[in-house]
VEXDREN-486335 format. One record per residue (C-alpha): residue number from 1; y, x, z. Coordinates in Angstrom, 2 decimals. Last residue first. Layout:
<atoms>
{kolse = NUM; yy = Y; xx = X; zz = Z}
...
</atoms>
This chain:
<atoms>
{kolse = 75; yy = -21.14; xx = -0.80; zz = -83.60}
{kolse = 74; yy = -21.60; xx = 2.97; zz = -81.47}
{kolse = 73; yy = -23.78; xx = 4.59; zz = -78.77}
{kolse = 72; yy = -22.61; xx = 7.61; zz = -76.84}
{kolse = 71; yy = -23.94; xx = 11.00; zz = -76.49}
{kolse = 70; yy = -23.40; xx = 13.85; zz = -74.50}
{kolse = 69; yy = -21.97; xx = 12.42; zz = -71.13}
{kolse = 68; yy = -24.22; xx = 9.58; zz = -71.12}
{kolse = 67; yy = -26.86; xx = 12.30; zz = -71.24}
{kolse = 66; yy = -26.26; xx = 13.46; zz = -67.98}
{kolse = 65; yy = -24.48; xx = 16.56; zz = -67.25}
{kolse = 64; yy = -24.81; xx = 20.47; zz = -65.95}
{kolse = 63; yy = -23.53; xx = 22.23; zz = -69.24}
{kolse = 62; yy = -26.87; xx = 23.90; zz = -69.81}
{kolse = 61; yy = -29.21; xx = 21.14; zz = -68.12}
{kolse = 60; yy = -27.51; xx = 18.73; zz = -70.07}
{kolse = 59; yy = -27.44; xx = 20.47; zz = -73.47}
{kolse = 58; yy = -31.51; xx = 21.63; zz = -72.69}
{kolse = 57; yy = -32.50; xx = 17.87; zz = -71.76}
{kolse = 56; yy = -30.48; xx = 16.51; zz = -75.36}
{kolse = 55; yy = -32.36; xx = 19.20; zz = -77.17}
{kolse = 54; yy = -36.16; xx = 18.01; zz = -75.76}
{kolse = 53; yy = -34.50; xx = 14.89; zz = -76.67}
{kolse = 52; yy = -34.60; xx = 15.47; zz = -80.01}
{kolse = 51; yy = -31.33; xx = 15.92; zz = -82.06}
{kolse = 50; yy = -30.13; xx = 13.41; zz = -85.34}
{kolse = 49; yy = -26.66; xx = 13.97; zz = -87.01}
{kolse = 48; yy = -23.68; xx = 13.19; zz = -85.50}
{kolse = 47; yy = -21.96; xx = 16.05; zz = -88.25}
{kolse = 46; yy = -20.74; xx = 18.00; zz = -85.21}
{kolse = 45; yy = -24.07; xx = 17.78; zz = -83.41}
{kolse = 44; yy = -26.42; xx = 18.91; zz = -86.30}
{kolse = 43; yy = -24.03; xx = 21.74; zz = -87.41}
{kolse = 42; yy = -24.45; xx = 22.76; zz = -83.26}
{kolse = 41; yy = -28.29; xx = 22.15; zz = -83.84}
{kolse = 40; yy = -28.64; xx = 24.34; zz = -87.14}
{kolse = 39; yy = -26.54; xx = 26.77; zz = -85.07}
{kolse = 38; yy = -29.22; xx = 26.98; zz = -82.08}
{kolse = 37; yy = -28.99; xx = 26.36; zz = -78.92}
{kolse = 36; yy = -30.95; xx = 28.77; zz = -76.54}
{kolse = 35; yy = -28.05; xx = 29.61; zz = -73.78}
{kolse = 34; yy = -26.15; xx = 32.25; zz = -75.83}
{kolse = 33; yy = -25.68; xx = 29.35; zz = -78.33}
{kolse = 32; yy = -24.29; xx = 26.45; zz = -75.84}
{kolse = 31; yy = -21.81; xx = 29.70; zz = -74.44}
{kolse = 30; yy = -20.83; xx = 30.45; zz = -77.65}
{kolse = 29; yy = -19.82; xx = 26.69; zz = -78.63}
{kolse = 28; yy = -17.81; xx = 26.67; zz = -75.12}
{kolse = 27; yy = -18.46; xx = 25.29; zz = -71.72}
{kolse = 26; yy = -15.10; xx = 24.92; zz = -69.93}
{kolse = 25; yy = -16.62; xx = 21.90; zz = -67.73}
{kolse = 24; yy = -13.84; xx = 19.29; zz = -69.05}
{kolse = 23; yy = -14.15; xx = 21.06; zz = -72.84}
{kolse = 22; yy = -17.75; xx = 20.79; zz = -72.56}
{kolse = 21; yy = -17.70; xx = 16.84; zz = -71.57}
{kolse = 20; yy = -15.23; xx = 16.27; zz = -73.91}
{kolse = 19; yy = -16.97; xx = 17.87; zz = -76.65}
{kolse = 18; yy = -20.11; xx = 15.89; zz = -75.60}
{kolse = 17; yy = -18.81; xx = 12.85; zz = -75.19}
{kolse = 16; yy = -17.63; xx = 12.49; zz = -79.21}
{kolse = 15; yy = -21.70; xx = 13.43; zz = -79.79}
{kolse = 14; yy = -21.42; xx = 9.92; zz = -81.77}
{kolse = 13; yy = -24.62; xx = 7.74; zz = -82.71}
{kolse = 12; yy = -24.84; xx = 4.30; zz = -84.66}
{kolse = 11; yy = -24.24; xx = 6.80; zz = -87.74}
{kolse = 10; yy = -23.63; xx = 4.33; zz = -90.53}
{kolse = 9; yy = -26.57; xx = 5.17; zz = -93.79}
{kolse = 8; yy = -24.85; xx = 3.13; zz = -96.78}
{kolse = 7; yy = -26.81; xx = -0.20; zz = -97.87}
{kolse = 6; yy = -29.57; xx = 0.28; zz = -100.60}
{kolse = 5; yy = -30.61; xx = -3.19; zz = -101.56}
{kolse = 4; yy = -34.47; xx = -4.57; zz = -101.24}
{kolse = 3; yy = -35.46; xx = -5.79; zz = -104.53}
{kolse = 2; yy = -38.26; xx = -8.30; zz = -103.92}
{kolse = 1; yy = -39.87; xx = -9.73; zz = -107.29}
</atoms>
């Protein structure tokens, strides 16, 4: 019989761009939730947690970036 093991959950995903790319453009936390992002989301980002992309579109458009400069891909 087929036991499949239990490994830990690794976030291949890091929102490390997105600080930098807010603290570059002066964008603050306030300013992300005056503009339609929500605190669930913010907890979200800061624990590299899942978004949609309908999220991703509203960060970029807010802080006037691309998504390379909100999230980054890691091994």
């Amino acid at each position: 019989m087929f036991h499949p093991t239990i490994e830990a959950v690794i976030p291949i995903i890091s929102y490390a761009p997105l600080w930098k790319t807010m603290k570059e453009r002066n964008v603050t936390q306030y300013q992300l939730l005056k503009s339609g992002i929500d605190n669930k989301t913010l907890d979200s980002l800061k624990k590299n947690k899942n978004i949609t992309l309908l999220t991703l579109e509203k960060l970029c458009r807010i802080i006037g970036c691309t998504p390379n400069d909100v999230v980054e891909f890691i091994e």
